[in-house]
PABAKE-611126 format. One record per residue (C-alpha): x negated, y, z. Coordinates in pm, whole numbers, plus 50000, padded with zeros to 5 digits. Layout:
<atoms>
XYZ ...
</atoms>
This chain:
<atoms>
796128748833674 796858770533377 794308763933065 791578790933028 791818814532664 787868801632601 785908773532650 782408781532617 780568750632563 776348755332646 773538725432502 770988731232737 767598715132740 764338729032883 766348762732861 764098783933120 764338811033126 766618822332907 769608801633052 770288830433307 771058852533058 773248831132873 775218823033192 775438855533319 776508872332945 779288846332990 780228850233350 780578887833300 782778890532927 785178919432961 787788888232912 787728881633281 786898847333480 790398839733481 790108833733076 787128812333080 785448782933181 781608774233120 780578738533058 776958736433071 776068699332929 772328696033087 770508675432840 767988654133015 766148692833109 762538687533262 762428725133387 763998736533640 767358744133471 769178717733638 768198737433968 769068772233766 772218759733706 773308748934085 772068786634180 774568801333880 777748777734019 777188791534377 777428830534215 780088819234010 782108797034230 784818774734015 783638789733690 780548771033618 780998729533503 777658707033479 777448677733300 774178660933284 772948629633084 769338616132944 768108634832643 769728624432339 767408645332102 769578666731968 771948693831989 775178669031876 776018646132168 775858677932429 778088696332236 780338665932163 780418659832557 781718695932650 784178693732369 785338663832527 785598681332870 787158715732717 790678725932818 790828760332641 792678771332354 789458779232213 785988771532226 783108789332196 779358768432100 776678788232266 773188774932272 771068785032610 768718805832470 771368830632322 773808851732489 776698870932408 777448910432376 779788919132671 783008919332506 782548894932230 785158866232354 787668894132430 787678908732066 787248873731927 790468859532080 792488890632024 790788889431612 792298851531669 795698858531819 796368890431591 795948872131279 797008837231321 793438826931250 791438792231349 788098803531380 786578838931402 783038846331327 781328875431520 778738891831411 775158879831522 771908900031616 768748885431574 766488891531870 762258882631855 762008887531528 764768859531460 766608862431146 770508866031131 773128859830849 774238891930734 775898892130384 779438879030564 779348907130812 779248939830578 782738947430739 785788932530892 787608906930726 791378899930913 792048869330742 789798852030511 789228821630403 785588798830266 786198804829889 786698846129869 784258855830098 780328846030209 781368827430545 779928798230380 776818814530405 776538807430783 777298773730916 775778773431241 778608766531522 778038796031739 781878807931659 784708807331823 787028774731733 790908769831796 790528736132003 793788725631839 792308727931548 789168704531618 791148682131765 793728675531467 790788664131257 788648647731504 786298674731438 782668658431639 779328667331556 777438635931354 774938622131640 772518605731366 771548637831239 768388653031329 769168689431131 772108695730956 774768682831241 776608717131259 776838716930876 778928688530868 780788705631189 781568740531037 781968729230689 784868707830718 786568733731024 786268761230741 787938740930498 790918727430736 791518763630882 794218784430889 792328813530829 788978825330932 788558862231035 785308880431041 784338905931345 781858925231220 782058957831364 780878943831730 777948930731821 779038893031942 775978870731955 772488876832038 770208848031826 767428845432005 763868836331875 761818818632182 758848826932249 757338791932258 759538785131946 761388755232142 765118763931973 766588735231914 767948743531557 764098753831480 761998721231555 762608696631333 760648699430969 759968675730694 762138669130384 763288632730531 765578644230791 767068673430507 768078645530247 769608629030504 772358650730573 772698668530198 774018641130030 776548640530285 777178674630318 777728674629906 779908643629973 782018665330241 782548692929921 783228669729650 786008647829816 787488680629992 787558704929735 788378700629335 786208708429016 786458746328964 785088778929117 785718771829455 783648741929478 781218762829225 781658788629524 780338763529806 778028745429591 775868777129550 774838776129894 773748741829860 772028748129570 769968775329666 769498777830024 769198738630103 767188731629808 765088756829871 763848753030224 763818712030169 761078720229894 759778740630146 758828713430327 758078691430015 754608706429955 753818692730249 754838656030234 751458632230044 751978621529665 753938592329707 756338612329945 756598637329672 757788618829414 759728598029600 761548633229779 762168647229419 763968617929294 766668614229616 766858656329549 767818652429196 769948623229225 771618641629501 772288673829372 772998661429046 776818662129122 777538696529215 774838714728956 776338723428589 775608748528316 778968765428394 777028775528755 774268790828596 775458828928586 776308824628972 772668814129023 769348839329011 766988829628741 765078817028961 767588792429141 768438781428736 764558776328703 763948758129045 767438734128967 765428725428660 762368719328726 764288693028996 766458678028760 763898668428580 761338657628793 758418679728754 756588676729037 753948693128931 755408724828814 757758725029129 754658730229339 753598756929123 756588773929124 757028772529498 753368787029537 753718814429321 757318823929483 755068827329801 752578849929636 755738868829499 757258872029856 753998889429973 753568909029628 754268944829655 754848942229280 758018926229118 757618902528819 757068917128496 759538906428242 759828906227904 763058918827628 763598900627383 766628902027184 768518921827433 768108901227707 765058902328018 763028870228074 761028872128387 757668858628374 758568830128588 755408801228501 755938780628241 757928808428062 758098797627710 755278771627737 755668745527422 754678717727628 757538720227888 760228732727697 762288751927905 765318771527827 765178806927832 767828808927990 766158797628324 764338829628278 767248851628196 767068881728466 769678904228256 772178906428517 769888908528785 767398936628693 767448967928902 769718999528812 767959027928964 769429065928909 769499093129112 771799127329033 769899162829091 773009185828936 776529180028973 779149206828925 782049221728740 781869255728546 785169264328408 785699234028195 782849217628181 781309189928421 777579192428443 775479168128580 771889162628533 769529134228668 768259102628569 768749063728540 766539032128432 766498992828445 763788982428650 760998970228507 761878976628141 760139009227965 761779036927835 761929029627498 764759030627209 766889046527497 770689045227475 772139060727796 775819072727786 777949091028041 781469071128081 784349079828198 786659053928306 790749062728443 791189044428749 794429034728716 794729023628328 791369018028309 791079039927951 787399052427856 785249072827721 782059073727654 780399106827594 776439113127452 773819125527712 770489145927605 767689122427721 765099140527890 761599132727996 760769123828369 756559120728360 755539095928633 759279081928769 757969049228873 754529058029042 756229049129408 757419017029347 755608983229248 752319001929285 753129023829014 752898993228790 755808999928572 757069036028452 759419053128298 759089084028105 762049088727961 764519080628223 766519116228259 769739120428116 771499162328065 775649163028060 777979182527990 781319172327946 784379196627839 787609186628003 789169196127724 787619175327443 786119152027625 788889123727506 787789120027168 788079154627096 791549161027297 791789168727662 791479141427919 794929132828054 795199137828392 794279110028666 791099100728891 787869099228626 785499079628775 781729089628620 779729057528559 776079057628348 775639032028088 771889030828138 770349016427794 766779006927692 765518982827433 768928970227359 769698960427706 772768982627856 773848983128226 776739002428348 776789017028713 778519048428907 776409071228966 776669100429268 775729075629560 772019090029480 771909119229468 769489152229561 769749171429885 771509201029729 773769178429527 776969182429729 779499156029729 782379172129906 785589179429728 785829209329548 788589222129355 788669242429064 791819261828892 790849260428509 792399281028246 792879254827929 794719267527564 797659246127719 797799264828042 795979262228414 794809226828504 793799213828845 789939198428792 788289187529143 784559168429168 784339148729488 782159115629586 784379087529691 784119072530096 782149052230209 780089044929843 779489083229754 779789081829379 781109111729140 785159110829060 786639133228831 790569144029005 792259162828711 795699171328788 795989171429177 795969131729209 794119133729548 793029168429619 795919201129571 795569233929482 797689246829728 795959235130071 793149257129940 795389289929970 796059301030341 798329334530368 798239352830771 801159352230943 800419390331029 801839414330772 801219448630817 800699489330698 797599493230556 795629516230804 794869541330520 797619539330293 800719539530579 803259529330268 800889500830105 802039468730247 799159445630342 798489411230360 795689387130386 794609350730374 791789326730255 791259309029885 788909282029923 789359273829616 785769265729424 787299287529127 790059304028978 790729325128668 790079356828715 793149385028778 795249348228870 795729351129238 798599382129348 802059384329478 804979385229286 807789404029383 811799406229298 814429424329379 818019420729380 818549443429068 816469418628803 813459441528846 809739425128916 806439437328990 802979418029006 800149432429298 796689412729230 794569404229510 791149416029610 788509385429703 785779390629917 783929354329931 786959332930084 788749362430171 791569380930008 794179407730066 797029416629887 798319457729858 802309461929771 802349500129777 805949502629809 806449535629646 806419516929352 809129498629411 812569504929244 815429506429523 817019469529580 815969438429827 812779426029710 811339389129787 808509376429644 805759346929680 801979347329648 801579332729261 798069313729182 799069305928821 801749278028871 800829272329221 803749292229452 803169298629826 805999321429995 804889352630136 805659354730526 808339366530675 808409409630785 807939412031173 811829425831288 809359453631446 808019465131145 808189503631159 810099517930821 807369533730572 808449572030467 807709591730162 809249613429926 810039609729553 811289635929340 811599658229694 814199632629815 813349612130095 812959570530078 812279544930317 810839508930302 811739482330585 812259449330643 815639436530519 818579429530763 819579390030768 816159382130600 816369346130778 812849328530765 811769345130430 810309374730278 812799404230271 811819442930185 814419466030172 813619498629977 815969527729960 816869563329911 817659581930215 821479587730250 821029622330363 825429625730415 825329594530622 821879606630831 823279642830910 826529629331023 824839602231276 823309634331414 826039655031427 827689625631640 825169620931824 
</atoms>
């Protein structure tokens, strides 16, 4: 019998009602039956699901396999059991009270397959008001791996596992473990993986938050069973991966998220308990945490690490209690500038008797760049762009905004001066209008042809950034992705006349971010997709000998009098016809009485942009008229090929009364 692509391995205990939907989202995956097998390990259930699962084999005849055993307490020893029993080339962890979207296994195992990858993580829902990771699913990742992307962020099992893999390194869920058994799981898997990819663009798992709040992964509390499986989790990193950033990378989690939720449940653990908790946490956590981590970590993390490194109870449970009252606060934390720096006024900030750094208060890098744009356009040479930018939380004062312009490729700047403008009550709809800033608006205009120190900028994509400055602190960010209603980001192009000639100048906002580049010299957007001549040439219908043609210029601008057709003949004579614009519209007049005798060709001229004129219809009627009493004739040329021939001539009068006489 031919292994299945998936193994989907189900914990189940007390699972009604929600193992029906788990089954069934299984049963049904676009994969097919033929791809799959479902063992259900039926942990000592009290419920009915025993008898659920029976009914589900008889739909799903040879699909379904039951194991059952006594409860074991835990989510480990099922999961180890169906592992055991799994004959797939992967495996799938799904607990009963989640399901799956209907083609999640298919575009798992082709994610898998395609890329050469051990494990693929698909994206997860939360359903009930459960909370899901997110920051690893912002977008497909091929091939990743734990140390360049946030996959480290999520180490629940519910993803799908090459069984080759898991069997290589023995790979078992810890059965000792009360929380923190798929930690131990995942962890090590990431680490010994050929690859993980990332399927975010598909909803894959459904995390579902039960009603009677009977998940398994959600029951057990207290800090005991937590440092039970840290130290050994931080044991797993530190004899698996070497001093540097990527253990820096993995230890953050620890750091912040563990720590965090074990003093969680700290506060509410006796005296004794307390003291005794802190000391294990610091003693465990001492390995991984250094100064070299601390611009990785959010002032608060640095101020929390602290406070348990050094065992102060007391202002721990301070700390956590006013982080609650922040949580529910509509209002963010004041802070402080001193220096050129932020201190948020964390407790304890700068109290003599406790003696902590400043630097566990140090929210530089982490306040809030807000800006919006409400102008943004090109007039001849000049980029204008008007709006506003701040730091959150810090006032208005001393301000030092710049405009910068920084070439994408070479990464060359320059920064240019802004007029700072007032902006009376920015600020009154956020943090209850606690914090405001009045002088937040910034006026640009910046001359394409100074702008580089008084020379022109060279040509290349400009990206526009705002270094947004206040009370010595400066923070740099692009600027476009807010912008106002009538603030257009699509592309426009511009033709600008410049003392050393006719430059290409487009404003567009980059996909998917939306922020302001600066395209000088056709590096993305051309000139001549803008310019669309008719195929139709004809007589103008009130001038018979003015030859007409037409098209569209969707340009933005152009120099005036630059847009006509340029004609020349085989004699070394030339002649220029400007067009006529109405909105996008234009049409060119060659009134061919004009025209010296010879074979004339000729393009449609936009400065140094060239587009060839269309070819004459072979039907084209000759034009007529007289000059100096003797009759001449325009026509299209004889063996004009694919281009623009006009043939103007003097009647041969000899020649045309002897074709009649023969005739």
């Amino acid at each position: 019998m031919a292994a299945p692509a998936v193994s989907v391995i189900v914990a189940a205990y007390n699972a009604m009602p929600y193992l029906t939907r788990c089954i069934t989202s299984v049963a049904e995956q676009s994969i097919g039956q033929d791809e799959l097998e479902i063992i259900v390990v039926d942990d000592g259930s009290t419920d009915g699901t025993a008898k659920e699962l029976a009914r589900l084999a008889d739909v799903y005849p040879g699909l379904i396999n039951t194991f059952a055993q006594e409860n074991s307490g835990g989510p480990s020893a099922p999961r180890n059991a169906g592992l055991d029993h799994a004959r797939g080339r992967f495996v799938f962890f799904l607990d009963a009270d989640d399901f799956l979207g209907p083609e999640a296994l298919e575009r798992m195992v082709a994610m898998a397959e395609t890329n050469g990858t051990d494990i693929v993580l698909g994206k997860m829902v939360g359903v009930g008001g459960r909370a899901a990771p997110a920051s690893m699913f912002r977008r497909d990742q091929p091939k990743t791996d734990v140390f360049s992307s946030r996959i480290y962020w999520t180490l629940n099992p519910m993803k799908l596992f090459r069984r080759e893999l898991l069997e290589r390194h023995g790979l078992r869920f810890p059965t000792d473990l009360s929380i923190g058994e798929d930690q131990l799981f995942v962890g090590p898997a990431y680490l010994h993986a050929a690859g993980v990819s990332v399927l975010a663009s598909y909803d894959c798992l459904y995390w579902v938050q039960r009603e009677d709040e009977g998940n398994i992964t959600l029951r057990t509390g207290g800090t005991e069973p937590r440092l039970k499986f840290l130290p050994r989790m931080i044991d797993m990193v530190l004899e698996n991966v070497p001093p540097g950033p990527g253990r820096d990378h993995l230890a953050h989690r620890h750091l912040t998220v563990e720590v965090q939720q074990l003093l969680d449940h700290l506060v509410q653990e006796p005296r004794p308990q307390q003291e005794k908790c802190l000391a294990r946490l610091a003693e465990t956590i001492a390995p991984l945490w250094h100064e070299g981590m601390n611009d990785r970590l959010s002032a608060m993390a640095r101020l929390r690490l602290h406070l348990v490194r050094h065992e102060m109870l007391d202002e721990l449970l301070s700390l956590r209690q006013f982080e609650k009252e922040l949580a529910l606060s509509e209002v963010s934390t004041a802070v402080i500038v001193d220096g050129g720096r932020a201190l948020a006024r964390y407790p304890f900030l700068r109290d003599p008797d406790r003696a902590i750094p400043d630097s566990c208060y140090d929210v530089t890098a982490q306040l809030g760049v807000r800006h919006r744009v409400t102008r943004a356009e090109l007039h001849g040479t000049t980029l204008h762009l008007v709006g506003h930018g701040y730091l959150h939380r810090v006032a208005t004062e001393d301000v030092t905004t710049e405009l910068v312009l920084r070439k994408r490729d070479s990464k060359e700047e320059f920064r240019l001066p802004v007029t700072h403008t007032t902006t009376p009550g920015l600020g009154a709809d956020e943090d209850q209008g606690h914090y405001t800033y009045e002088m937040a608006g910034f006026e640009a205009a910046v001359d394409i042809t100074t702008a580089a120190d008084g020379s022109p900028l060279r040509d290349g994509l400009w990206d526009v950034s705002l270094a947004i400055g206040a009370q010595g602190i400066t923070r740099e960010v692009r600027i476009g992705s807010k912008r106002a209603a009538d603030v257009s980001g699509k592309a426009a192009t511009h033709v600008v006349g410049t003392a050393e000639g006719p430059r290409a100048a487009t404003l567009y906002a980059t996909h998917p971010h939306g922020n302001f580049t600066l395209d000088l010299g056709e590096q993305k957007y051309a000139v001549l997709p803008n310019l669309n001549l008719h195929d139709t040439v004809r007589w103008a219908s009130d001038a018979p000998t003015e030859l007409e043609f037409t098209g569209r210029c969707t340009l933005a601008a152009h120099p005036e009098g630059t847009l006509a057709a340029t004609l020349r003949n085989d004699q070394g004579d030339s002649a220029t016809f400007p067009a006529s614009t109405t909105g996008d519209a234009f049409v060119v007049r060659i009134p061919v009485t004009e025209l010296p005798a010879g074979t004339w060709h000729g393009e449609l001229r936009l400065a140094n942009w060239v587009l060839p004129l269309p070819k004459l219809p072979s039907n084209l009627i000759a034009a007529k008229w007289r000059r100096r009493a003797l009759p001449w004739y325009a026509k299209p040329a004889p063996n004009s090929k694919d281009s623009f021939a006009l043939q103007v001539s003097k009647t041969d009068l000899i020649g045309a009364v002897t074709r009649r006489i023969k005739f």
